[in-house]
C-alpha positions in Angstrom: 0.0 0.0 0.0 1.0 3.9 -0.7 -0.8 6.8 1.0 -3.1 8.6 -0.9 -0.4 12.0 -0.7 1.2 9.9 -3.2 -1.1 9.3 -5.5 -1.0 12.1 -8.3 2.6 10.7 -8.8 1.8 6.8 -9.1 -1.0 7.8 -11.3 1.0 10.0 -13.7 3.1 7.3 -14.4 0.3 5.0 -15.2 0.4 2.7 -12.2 -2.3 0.5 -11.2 -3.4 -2.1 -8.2 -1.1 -5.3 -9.1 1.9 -3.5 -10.8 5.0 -5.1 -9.4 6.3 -8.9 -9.0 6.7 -11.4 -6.3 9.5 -9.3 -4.8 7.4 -5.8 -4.6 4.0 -5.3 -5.2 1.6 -2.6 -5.4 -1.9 -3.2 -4.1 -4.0 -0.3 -3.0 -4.0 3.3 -1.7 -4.2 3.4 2.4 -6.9 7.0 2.9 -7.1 8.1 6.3 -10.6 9.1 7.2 -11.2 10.1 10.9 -9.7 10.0 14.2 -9.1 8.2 16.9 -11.5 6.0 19.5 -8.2 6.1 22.2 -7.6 9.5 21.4 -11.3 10.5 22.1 -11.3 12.5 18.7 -13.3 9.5 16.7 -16.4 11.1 15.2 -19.6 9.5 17.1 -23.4 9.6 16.7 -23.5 9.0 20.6 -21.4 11.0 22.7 -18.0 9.7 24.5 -19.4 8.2 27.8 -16.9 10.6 30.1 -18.3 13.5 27.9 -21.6 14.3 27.2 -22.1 16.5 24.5 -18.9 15.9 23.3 -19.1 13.3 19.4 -15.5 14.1 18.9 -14.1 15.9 15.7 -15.7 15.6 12.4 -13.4 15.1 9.5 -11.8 17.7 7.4 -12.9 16.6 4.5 -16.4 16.8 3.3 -18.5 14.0 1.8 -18.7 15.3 -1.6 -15.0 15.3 -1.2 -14.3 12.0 -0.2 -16.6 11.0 -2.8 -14.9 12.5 -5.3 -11.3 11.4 -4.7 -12.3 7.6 -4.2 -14.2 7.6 -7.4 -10.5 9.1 -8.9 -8.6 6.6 -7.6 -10.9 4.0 -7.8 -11.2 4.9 -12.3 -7.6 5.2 -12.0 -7.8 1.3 -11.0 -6.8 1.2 -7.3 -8.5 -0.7 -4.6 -8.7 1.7 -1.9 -8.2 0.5 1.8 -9.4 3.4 4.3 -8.4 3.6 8.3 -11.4 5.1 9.9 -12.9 4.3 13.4 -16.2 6.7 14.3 -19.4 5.1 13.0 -20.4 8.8 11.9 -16.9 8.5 9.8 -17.2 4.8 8.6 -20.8 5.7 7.6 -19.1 8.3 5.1 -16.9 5.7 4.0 
């Protein structure tokens, strides 16, 4: 896996999900999406138990945005594996 910052480069030089050989292969773009659940900054639909009120941080990006750059990647023929932990964030996912 590459991170998505790198992506405009591995797609500018044509690469897609399987280039490579038994000794090095690429396989997907990891996207981070969210927070964190031990960090307390995961974004809930129920508040943190020790906070009430408080459904941590939302993401900086946007739905239509995260939409967007996963249908890029995804027509650019990458699977796509995503870290995310809130269900608010996995629900964007």
């Amino acid at each position: 896996m590459f991170s998505e910052t790198h992506f405009p480069a591995v797609a500018a030089l044509g690469l897609k999900s399987g280039f490579g050989d038994d000794l090095l292969r690429l396989t997907s773009i990891k996207v981070f999406h969210g927070n964190s659940l031990s960090g307390r900054t995961a974004w809930l639909s129920e508040p943190y138990s020790d906070r009430p009120g408080y459904y941590g941080i939302q993401p900086a990006r946007s739905q239509d945005d995260l939409d967007k750059a996963f249908q890029q990647m995804h027509d650019a023929g990458w699977q796509i594996a995503t870290h995310s932990n809130g269900d608010r964030e996995i629900d964007m996912v």
